[in-house]
N, C-alpha and C positions, 0 to 999 in steps of 0.2 A: 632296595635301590643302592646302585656304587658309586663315588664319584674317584673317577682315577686318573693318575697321570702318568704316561709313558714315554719311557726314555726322555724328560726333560732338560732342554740344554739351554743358556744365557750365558752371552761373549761379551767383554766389557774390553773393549783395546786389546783385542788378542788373546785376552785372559778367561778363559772359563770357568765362572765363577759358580757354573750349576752345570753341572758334567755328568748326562745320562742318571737323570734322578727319577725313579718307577714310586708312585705311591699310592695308597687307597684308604677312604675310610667308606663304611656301609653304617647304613641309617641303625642307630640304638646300640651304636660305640665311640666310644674317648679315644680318639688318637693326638699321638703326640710330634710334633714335628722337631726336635730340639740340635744343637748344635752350638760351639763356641762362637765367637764374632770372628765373620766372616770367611761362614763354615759353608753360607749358601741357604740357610735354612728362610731368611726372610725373602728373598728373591724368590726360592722357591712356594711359598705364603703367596707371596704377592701375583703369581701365574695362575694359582690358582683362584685367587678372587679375582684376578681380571684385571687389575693394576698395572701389569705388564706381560710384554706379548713373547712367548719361547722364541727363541731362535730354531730350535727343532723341538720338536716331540709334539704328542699330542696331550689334551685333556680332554676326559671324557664322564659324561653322567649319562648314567647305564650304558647303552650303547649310541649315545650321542653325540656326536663331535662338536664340542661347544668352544674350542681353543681361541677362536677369533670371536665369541660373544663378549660385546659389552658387560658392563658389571651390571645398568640395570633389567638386560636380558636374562641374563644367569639368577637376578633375584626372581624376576617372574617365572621362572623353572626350579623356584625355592631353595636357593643358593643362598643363604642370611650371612651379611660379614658386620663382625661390630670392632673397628677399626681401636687400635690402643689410644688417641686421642680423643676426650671428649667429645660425644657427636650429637649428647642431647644438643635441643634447642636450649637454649640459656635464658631467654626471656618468657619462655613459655613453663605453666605449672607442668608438673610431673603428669595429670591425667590428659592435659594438652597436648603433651609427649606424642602419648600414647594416642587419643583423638587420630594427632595429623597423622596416622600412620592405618590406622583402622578407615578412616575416609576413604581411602584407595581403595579400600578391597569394593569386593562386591555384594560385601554383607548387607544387609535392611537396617535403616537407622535404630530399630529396635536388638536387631541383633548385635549390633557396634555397642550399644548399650551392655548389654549382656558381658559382652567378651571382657568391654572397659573391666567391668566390675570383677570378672574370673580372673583378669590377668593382675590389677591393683589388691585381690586375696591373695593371691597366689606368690605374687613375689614381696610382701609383707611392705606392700607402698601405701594403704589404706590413711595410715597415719601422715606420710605426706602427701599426700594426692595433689594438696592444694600450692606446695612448695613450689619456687621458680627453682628451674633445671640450675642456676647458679648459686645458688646456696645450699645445695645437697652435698653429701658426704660421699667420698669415694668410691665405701658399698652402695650408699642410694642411689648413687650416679650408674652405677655401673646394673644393677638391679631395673634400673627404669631403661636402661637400653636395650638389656634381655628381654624384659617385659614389650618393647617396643618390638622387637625382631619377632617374637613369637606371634604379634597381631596379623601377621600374613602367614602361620602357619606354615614357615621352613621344613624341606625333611633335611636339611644341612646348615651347621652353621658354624662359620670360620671365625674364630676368637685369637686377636690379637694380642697379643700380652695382655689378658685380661686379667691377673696380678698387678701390674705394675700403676703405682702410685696409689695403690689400695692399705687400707691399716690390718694389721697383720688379725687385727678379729675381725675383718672383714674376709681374710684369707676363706676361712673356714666357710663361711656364708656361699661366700663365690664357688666353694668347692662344690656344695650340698647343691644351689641353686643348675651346676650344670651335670649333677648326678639324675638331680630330674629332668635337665634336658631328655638324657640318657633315657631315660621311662619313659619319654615320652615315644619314645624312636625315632629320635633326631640325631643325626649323624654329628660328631663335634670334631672338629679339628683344630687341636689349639698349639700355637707356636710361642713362648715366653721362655725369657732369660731366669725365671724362677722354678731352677730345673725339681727342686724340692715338693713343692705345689706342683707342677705339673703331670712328676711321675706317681704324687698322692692320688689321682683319680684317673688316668689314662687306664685304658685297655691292653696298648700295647703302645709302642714309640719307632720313630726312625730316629735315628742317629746322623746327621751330616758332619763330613769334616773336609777340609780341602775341596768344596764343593762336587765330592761326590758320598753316595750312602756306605758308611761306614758299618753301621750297625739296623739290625730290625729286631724286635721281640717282644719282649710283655716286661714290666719295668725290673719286672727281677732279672731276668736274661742280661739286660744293660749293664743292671747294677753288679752282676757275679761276671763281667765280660770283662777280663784286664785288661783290654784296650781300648776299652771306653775307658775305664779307670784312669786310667794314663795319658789320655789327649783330653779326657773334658769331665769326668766327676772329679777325682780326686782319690787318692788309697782311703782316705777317712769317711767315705761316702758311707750314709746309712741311712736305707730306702725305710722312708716314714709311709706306712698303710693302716 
């Protein structure tokens, strides 16, 4: 499955701030959406979760025209977005989290049992299971939100700077946890101002600048392109893999 966008455009007072932007990612690949501030790369993020409506173009998963879906239509067509703002519940423990979100489905309360248990191994929550969502740590926080997206079994899922406000040994963690997105054949599409971490696990990346796509390839292509070099790495740039 694809989830794409064509020819994407957003006008803000005259200003095209997202100027004919084409992008794709397919289930059981890291794509990267990246660009300087106000390159167009978050507007563009945000078309696609649903946050906001193009001015022109389309977006599409497989061949469906989903551009005017609400956000929590596009989740029930397994569209997962875990927005860069804390989204757990705060009062609720970490398996509570997870609970109100496995309720929804259509699973058997034996089976929501099960999942709880695969998904609190799996993303190393075991030990806080019983924690309130406010006193977790940036990786736990962000660990129990994946764990959360994954209980409705996304074949996509849109990560907001999911770096950001994380401890840099948490870096590592967050990297590993969405490499097994990746195995699982979940499509990931992550936009973050920590181009470092970002180009460590992508597949490949787009480039925005002046809100239109400047660059596409695989993070080496980016990183040996001197005009990416020059508007948004740096000449001392050195791709960490």
């Amino acid at each position: 499955m694809i989830l794409r966008t064509e020819h994407l455009v957003k006008q803000y007072r005259k200003r095209r701030v997202v100027n004919d932007v084409s992008v794709n990612v397919q289930q059981g690949e890291i794509v990267g959406l990246l660009g300087p501030n106000g390159a167009g790369k978050t507007t563009t993020f945000y078309m696609v979760v649903g946050l906001i409506s193009p001015d022109e173009g389309t977006i599409f998963l497989e061949d469906e025209d989903i551009t005017r879906l609400p956000m929590y239509k596009r989740a029930q067509k397994g569209i997962g977005y875990l927005p860069q703002e804390a989204s757990v519940f705060r009062r609720l423990t970490v398996e509570d989290n997870i609970k109100a979100v496995l309720e929804m489905t259509k699973l058997s309360k034996a089976e929501q049992k099960d999942k709880l248990e695969v998904l609190l191994e799996e993303f190393s929550l075991n030990r806080v299971r019983k924690n309130m969502g406010n006193v977790l740590s940036g990786g736990e926080r962000r660990r129990t939100e994946i764990a959360r997206a994954l209980a409705v079994d996304p074949s996509f899922i849109l990560l907001d700077e999911p770096f950001a406000g994380v401890d840099p040994i948490a870096v590592e963690d967050i990297q590993n946890i969405v490499s097994k997105l990746k195995q699982k054949n979940i499509g990931i599409l992550i936009t973050d101002h920590n181009v470092d971490e970002t180009l460590g696990i992508t597949d490949r990346a787009y480039l925005l600048f002046e809100g239109k796509l400047l660059k596409h390839g695989s993070p080496q292509e980016l990183a040996d392109d001197e005009m990416v070099r020059r508007v948004y790495l740096g000449q001392n740039f050195k791709l960490k893999r």
